[in-house]
C-alpha positions as CSV (number, residue, x, y, z in Angstrom):
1,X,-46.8,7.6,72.2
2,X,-47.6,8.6,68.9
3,X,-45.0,6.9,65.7
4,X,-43.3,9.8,64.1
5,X,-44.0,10.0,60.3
6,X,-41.4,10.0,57.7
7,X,-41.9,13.0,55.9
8,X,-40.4,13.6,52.2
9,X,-36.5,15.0,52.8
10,X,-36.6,13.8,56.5
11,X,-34.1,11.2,57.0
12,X,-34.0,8.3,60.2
13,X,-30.9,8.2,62.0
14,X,-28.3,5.9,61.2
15,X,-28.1,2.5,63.1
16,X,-25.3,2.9,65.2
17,X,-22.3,0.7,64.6
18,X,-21.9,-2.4,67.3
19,X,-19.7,-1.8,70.3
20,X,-17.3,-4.1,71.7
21,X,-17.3,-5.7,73.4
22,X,-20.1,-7.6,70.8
23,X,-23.6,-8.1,71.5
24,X,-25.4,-11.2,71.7
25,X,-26.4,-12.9,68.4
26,X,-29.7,-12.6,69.3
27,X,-29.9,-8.6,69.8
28,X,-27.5,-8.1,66.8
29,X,-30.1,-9.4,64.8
30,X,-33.0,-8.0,65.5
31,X,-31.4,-4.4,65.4
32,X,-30.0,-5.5,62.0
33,X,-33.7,-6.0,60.9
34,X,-35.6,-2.8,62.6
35,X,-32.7,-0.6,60.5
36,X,-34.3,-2.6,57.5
37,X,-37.3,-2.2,57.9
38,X,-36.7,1.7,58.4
39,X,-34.4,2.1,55.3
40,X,-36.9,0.2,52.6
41,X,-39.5,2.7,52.5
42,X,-37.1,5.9,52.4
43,X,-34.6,4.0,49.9
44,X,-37.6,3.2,47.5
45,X,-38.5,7.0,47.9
46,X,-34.9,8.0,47.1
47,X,-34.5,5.6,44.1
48,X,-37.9,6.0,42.4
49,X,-36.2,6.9,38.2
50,X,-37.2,10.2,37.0
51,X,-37.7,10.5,33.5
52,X,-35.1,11.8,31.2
53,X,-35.5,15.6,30.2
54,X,-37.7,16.0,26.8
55,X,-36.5,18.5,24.6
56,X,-38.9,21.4,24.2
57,X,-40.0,22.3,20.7
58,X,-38.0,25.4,20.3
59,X,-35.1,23.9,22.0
60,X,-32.7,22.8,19.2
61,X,-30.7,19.5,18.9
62,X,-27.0,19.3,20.0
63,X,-24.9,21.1,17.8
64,X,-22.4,18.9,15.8
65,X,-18.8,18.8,15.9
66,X,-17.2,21.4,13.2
67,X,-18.0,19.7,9.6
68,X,-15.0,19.1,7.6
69,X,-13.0,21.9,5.9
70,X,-13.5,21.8,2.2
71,X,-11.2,20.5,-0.1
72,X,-8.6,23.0,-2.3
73,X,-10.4,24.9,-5.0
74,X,-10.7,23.4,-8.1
75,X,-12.4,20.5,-10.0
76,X,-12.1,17.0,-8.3
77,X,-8.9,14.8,-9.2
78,X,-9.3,11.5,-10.9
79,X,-6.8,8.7,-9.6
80,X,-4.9,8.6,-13.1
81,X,-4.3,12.5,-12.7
82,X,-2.8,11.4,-8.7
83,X,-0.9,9.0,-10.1
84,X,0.6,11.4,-12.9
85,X,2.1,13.5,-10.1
86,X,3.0,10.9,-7.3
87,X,4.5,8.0,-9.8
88,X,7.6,10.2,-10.9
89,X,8.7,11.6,-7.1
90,X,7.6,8.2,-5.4
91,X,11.1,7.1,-3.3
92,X,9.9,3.3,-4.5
93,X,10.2,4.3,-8.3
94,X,13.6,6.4,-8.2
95,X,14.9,3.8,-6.6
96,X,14.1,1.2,-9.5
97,X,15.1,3.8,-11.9
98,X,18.7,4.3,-10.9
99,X,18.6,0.4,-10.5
100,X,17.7,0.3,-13.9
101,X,20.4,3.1,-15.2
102,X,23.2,1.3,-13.2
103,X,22.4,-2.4,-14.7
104,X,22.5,-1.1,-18.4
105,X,25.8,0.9,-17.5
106,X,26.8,-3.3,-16.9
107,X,25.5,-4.6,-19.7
108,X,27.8,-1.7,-21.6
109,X,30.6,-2.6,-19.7
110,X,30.2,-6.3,-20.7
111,X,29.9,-5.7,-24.3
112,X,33.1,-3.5,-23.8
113,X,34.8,-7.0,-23.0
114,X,34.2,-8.3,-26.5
115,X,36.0,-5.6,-28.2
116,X,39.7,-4.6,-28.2
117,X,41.2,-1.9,-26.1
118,X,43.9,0.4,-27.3
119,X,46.7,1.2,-25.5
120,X,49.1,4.4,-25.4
121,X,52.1,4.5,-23.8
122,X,54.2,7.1,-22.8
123,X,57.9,6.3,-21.2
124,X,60.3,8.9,-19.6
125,X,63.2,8.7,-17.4
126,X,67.1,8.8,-16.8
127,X,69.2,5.4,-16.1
128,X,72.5,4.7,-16.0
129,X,73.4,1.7,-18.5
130,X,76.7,-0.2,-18.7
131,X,78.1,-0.9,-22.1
132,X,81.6,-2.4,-24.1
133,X,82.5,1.6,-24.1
134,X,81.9,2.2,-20.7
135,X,78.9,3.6,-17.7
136,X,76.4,5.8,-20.3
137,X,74.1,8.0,-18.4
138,X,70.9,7.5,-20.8
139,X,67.2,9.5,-20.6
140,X,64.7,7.8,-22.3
141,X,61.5,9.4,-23.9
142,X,59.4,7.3,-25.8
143,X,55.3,7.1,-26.9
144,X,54.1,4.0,-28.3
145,X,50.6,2.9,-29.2
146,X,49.1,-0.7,-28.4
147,X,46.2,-3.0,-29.5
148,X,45.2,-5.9,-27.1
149,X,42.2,-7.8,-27.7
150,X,41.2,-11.0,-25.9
151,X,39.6,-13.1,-29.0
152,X,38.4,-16.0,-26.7
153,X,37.7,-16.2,-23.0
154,X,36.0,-19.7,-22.8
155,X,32.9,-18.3,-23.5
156,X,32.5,-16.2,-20.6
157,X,32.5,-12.6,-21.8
158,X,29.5,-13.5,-24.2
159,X,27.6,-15.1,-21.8
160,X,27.8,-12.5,-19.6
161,X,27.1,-10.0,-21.8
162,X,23.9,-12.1,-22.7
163,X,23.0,-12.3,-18.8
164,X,23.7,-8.6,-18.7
165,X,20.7,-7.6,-21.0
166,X,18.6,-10.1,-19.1
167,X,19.3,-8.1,-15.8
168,X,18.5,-5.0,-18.0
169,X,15.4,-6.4,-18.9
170,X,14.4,-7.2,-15.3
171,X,15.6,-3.9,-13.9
172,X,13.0,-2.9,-16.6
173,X,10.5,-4.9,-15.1
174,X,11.4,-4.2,-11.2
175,X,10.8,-0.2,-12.4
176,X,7.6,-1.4,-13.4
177,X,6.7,-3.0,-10.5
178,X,7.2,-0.4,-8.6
179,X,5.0,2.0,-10.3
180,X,2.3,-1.1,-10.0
181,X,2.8,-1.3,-6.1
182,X,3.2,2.7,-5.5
183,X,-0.1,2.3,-7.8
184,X,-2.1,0.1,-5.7
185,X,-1.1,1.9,-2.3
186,X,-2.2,5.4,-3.4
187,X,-5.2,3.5,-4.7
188,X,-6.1,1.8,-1.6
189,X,-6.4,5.2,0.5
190,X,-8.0,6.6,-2.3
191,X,-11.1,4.0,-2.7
192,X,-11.5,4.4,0.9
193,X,-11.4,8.3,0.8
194,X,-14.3,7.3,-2.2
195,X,-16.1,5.1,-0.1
196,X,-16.1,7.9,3.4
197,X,-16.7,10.4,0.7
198,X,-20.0,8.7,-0.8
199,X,-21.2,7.5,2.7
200,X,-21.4,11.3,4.5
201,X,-24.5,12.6,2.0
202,X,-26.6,9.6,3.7
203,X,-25.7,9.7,7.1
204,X,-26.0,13.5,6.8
205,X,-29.2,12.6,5.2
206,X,-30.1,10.2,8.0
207,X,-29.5,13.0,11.0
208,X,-31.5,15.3,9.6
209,X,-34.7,13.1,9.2
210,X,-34.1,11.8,13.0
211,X,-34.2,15.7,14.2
212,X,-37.5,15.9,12.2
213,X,-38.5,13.1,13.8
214,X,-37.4,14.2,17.4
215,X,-39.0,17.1,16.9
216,X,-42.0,15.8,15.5
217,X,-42.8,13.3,18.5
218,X,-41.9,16.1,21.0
219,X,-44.9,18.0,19.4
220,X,-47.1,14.7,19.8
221,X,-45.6,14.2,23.3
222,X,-46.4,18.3,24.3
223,X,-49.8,17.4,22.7
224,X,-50.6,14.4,24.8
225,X,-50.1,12.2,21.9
226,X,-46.9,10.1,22.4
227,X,-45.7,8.7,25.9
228,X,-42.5,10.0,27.8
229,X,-40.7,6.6,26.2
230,X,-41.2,7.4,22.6
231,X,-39.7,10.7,23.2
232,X,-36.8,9.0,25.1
233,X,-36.1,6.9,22.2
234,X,-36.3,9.2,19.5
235,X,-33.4,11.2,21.3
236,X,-31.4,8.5,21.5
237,X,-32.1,7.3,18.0
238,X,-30.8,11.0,17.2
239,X,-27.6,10.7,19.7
240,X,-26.5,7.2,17.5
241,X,-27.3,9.1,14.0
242,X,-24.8,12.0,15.8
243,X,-22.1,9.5,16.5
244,X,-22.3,7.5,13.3
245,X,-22.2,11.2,11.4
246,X,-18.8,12.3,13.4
247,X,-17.5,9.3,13.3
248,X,-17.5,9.2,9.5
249,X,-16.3,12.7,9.0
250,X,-13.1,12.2,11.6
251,X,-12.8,8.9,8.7
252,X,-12.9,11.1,6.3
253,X,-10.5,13.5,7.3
254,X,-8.0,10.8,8.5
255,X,-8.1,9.4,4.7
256,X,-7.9,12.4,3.4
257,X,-5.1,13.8,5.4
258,X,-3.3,10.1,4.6
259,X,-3.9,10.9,0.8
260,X,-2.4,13.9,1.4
261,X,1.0,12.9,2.7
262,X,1.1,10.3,0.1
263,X,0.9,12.6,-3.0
264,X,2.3,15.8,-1.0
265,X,0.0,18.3,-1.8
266,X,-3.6,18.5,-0.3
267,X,-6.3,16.7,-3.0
268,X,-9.2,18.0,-3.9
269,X,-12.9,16.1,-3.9
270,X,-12.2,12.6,-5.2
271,X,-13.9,11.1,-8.6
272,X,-15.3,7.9,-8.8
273,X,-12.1,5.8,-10.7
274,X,-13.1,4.6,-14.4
275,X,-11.2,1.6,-15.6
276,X,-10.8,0.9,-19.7
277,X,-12.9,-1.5,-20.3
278,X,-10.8,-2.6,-23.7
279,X,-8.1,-3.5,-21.5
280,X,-9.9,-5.0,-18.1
281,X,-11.5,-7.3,-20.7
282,X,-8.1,-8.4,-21.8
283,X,-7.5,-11.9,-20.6
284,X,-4.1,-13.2,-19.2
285,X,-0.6,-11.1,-18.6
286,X,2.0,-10.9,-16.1
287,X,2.8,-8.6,-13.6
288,X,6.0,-6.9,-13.6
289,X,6.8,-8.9,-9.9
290,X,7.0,-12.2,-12.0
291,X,8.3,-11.2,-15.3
292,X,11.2,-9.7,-12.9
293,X,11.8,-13.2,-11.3
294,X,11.4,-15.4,-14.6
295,X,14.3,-12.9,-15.9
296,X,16.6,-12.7,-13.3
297,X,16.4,-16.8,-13.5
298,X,17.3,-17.1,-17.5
299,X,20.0,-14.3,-16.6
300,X,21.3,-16.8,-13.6
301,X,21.5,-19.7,-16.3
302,X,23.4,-17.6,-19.1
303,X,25.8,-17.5,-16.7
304,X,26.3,-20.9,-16.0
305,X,28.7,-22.6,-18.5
306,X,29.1,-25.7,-19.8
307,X,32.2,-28.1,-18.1
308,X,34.3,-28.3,-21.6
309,X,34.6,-24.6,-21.3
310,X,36.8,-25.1,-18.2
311,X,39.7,-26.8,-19.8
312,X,39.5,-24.0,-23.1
313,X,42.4,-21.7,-23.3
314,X,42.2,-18.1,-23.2
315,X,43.6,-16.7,-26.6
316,X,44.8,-12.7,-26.5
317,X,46.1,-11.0,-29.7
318,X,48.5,-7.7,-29.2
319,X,49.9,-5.2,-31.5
320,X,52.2,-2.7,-30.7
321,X,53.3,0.4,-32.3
322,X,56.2,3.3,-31.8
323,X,55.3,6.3,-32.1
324,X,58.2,8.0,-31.1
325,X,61.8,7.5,-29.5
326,X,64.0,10.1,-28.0
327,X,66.4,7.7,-26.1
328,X,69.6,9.4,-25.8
329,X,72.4,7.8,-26.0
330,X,70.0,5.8,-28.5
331,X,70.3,2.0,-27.9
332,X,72.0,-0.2,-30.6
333,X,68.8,-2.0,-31.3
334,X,65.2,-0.4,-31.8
335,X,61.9,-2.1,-32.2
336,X,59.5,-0.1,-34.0
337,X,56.8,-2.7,-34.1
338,X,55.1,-5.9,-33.3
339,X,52.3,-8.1,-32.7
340,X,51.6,-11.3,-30.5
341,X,48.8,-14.2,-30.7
342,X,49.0,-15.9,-27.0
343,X,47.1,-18.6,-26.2
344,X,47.2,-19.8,-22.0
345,X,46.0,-22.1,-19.7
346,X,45.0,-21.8,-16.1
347,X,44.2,-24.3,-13.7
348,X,44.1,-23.4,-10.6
349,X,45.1,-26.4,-8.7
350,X,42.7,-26.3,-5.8
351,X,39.3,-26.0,-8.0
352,X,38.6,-22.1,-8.4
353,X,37.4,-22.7,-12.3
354,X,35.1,-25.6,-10.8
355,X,34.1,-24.0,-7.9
356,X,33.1,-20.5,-9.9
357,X,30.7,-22.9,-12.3
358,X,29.1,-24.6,-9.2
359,X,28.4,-21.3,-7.8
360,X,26.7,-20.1,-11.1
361,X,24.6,-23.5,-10.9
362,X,23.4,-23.3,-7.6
363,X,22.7,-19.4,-8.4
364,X,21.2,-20.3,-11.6
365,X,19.0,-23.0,-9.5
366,X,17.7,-20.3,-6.6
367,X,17.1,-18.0,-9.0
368,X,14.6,-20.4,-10.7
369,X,13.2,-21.3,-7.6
370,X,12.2,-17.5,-6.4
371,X,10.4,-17.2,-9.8
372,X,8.8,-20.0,-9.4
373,X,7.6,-19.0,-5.4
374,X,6.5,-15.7,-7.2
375,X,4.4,-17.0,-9.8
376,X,3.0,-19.5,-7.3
377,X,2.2,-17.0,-4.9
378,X,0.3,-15.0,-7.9
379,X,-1.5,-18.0,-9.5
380,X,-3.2,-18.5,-5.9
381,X,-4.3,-15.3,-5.6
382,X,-6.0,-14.5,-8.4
383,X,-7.8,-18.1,-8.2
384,X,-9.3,-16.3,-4.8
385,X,-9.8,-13.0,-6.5
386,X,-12.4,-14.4,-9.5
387,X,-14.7,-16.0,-6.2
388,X,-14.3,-12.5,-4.1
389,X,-15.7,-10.6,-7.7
390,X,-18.4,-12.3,-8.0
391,X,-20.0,-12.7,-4.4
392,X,-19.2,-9.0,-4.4
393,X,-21.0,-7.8,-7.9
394,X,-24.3,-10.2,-6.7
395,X,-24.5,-8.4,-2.9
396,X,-24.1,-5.4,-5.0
397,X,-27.5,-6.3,-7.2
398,X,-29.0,-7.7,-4.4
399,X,-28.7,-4.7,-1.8
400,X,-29.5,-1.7,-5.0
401,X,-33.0,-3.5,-5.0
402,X,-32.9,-4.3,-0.6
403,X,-32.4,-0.1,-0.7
404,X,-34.9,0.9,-3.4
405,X,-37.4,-1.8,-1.2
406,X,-36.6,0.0,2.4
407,X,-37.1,4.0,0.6
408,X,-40.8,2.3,-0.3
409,X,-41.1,1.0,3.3
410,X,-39.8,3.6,5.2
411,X,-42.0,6.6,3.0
412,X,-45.0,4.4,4.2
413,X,-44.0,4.3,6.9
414,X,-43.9,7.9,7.7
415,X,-47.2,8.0,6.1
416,X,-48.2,5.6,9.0
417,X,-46.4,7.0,12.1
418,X,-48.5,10.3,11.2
419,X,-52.1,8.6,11.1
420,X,-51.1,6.5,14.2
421,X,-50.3,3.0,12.7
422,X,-47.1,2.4,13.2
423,X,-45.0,3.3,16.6
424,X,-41.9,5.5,16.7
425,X,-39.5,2.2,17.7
426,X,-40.7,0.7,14.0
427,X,-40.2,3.7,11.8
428,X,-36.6,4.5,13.6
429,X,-35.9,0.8,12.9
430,X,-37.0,1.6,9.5
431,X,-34.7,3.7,9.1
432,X,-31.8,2.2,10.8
433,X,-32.0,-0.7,8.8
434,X,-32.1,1.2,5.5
435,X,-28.9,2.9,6.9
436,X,-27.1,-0.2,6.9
437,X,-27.8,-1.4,3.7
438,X,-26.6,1.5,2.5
439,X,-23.4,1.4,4.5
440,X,-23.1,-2.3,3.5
441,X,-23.7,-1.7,-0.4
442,X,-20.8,1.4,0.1
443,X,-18.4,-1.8,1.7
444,X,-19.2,-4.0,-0.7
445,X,-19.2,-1.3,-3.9
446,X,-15.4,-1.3,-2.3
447,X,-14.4,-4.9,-2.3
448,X,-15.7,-5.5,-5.7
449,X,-13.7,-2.3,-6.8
450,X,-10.4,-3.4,-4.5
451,X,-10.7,-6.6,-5.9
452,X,-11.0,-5.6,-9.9
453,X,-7.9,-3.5,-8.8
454,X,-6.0,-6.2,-7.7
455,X,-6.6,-8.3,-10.3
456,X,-5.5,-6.2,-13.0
457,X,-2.1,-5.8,-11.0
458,X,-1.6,-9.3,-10.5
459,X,-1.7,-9.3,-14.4
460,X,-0.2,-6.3,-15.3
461,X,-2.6,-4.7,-16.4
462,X,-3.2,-2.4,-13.6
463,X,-1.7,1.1,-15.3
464,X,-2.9,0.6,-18.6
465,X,-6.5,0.1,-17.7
466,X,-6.0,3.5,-15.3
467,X,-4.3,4.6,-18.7
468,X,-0.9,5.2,-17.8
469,X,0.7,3.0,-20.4
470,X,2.7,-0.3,-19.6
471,X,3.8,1.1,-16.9
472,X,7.6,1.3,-17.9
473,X,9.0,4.9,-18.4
474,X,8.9,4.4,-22.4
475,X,11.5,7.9,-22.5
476,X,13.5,6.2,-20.0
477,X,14.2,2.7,-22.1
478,X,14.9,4.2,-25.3
């Protein structure tokens, strides 16, 4: 009897399934290897890969996602002219503003203590008074005005007066602060938003050629010219340029729209930032973080005072003055004025006085301490900053001439794929690679400007080299 050929789309029956009770080892196997030897030949028919669809020369490349809706009208926005508009409404810097107004309404109230107070005081009312003549039912209505001024107070009014203008003084200092750090984080979104921004022309730049290039081997491929595989690639060369592309612009909107909610408005195309070069050149300075710390610490010692000042009396002087007296029945004796010089001692006699001055200390001595964590913490970083700087300026050099060498490599190589000398896998890694430098010159062009930035806040010298003054509302302190 004739074998029955396997024809294309015709299919062997399945092996049936063992039946209990279970065959004998023997016949299992050999069934097991006659469905084998049936299933190979069909299963390498069914399995053989077809090649991937080539796209037709007048078929066009997938579309892109929607590109990114312009910016508001207008000219782009430098980051001083941001920061002019965020600084004033940023929560941060009202905060350290009413801070600021509430510790020099305390330094007012302590220089209020070293000055007298007047007094005026104003008696009415009925008693009943008992006298040689009898019970006299007398109303009293009587003004008097007063002088009372404490002339010593073991030194403590003074010293906290003086400890009150320190506190002024570093209020002044925490407002600027907070202008430097709203400063750097509106800064940091905005470098980014810089960096997306100047990335997008080359990998828009980069899709583009890989569509000519698609298309072009398609043409060699229709013409017999390039293999199946080179047409292969070059669409997925052109998928990766499609990802990199919308991945950057969702980047870039995600920046912008962060940008955004910081300054509360939408913002307009960004502009490369510009720092003074006067006053980036300027060696030394302290940021406002540490000036803030080093004054609250001499503010903590004024108020620390010495141990003979805790057995000093407290002198008060007192001068009265009637203005007028409408007692009826008037009273046999009137004083009309008078004036007191007290002098009293208080010692508490379980150790408040001594207790109050070891309290100052040990404030005095934490307050220290923090400024000295601060400036610590600052001298550290910007030792790391000066290394970051320069690695960053000298990959900076170095990839400027790595992408002026691949523009020269990949136009020859163009020039080569056309006359046949050089294979479509070479020119798209051409290509590729000069695409990286590029993205690698934008992250490092960042780092070196990230790290200028920080530098001139750790030294205070962040807002005047964006040219925003010292930083410090100059209206404000007068």
């Amino acid at each position: 009897m004739a074998r029955r050929q396997a024809r294309p789309g015709w299919r062997l029956p399945a092996c049936p399934k063992p039946l209990a009770p279970p065959l004998r080892g023997g016949v299992v196997l050999l069934l097991a290897l006659l469905c084998a030897a049936h299933a190979l030949p069909l299963a390498a028919q069914e399995h053989v890969a077809e090649p991937l669809p080539l796209l037709s020369t007048g078929e066009s490349a997938p579309a892109l996602t929607d590109p990114p809706p312009p910016p508001p009208p207008g000219p782009a926005e430098s980051l001083p002219d941001l920061l002019v508009r965020v600084l004033s409404r940023d929560p941060q810097v009202r905060v350290a503003q009413a801070l600021w107004q509430a510790a020099e309404q305390r330094r007012l109230q302590a220089r209020s203590r070293l000055g007298p107070s007047l007094q005026l005081t104003g008696t009415w009312g009925q008693s009943l008074d008992l006298e040689f003549t009898g019970p006299l039912d007398r109303r009293t209505d009587r003004v008097e005005a007063g002088l009372r001024w404490n002339l010593y107070n073991s030194g403590n009014d003074l010293a906290e007066f003086r400890a009150s203008g320190r506190d002024v003084d570093a209020a002044a200092q925490d407002l600027r602060r907070a202008r430097e750090e709203g400063s750097e984080r509106l800064t940091e979104t905005y470098v980014e938003l810089l960096r997306l921004q100047d990335l997008l022309p080359g990998a828009a730049e980069r899709l583009t050629s890989v569509r000519r290039l698609v298309a072009q081997v398609q043409r060699q491929n229709e013409a017999g010219k390039a293999s199946d595989a080179d047409a292969t690639q070059a669409a997925a060369s052109l998928l990766d340029a499609e990802i990199v592309y919308e991945q950057l612009q969702a980047d870039f909107l995600a920046a912008r729209e962060k940008l955004a909610a910081q300054v509360g408005t939408e913002v307009r195309a960004v502009m490369p930032v510009v720092l003074a070069p006067a006053v980036a050149a300027v060696p030394g300075g302290v940021p406002g973080l540490v000036q803030a710390a080093q004054l609250r610490a001499q503010s903590a010692r004024e108020r620390v005072r010495p141990t003979p000042s805790l057995l000093a009396p407290r002198i008060d002087l007192e001068m009265r003055h009637a203005l007028s007296d409408r007692t009826l029945p008037a009273q046999t004796t009137e004083q009309q004025r008078s004036w007191m010089l007290s002098a009293r001692w208080d010692f508490p006699v379980l150790g408040e006085n001594q207790a109050r001055r070891n309290e100052a200390q040990r404030r005095a001595e934490a307050a220290e301490a923090e400024a000295d964590r601060v400036g610590r913490g600052v001298t550290a970083e910007l030792q790391t900053l000066g290394a970051r700087i320069g690695n960053a300026e000298r990959a900076v050099g170095l990839l400027d001439r790595q992408i002026t060498q691949y523009d020269a490599l990949v136009r020859a190589g163009e020039l080569q794929f056309e006359a046949g000398r050089r294979s479509v896998a070479q020119l798209i890694q051409l290509r590729d690679s000069r695409y990286n430098a590029e993205q690698r010159r934008a992250e490092q062009a960042q780092r070196l400007l990230s790290a200028r930035l920080r530098q001139l806040s750790l030294t205070g010298r962040l807002l005047p080299a964006l040219g925003l003054g010292s930083g410090i509302d100059e209206a404000l302190l007068r």
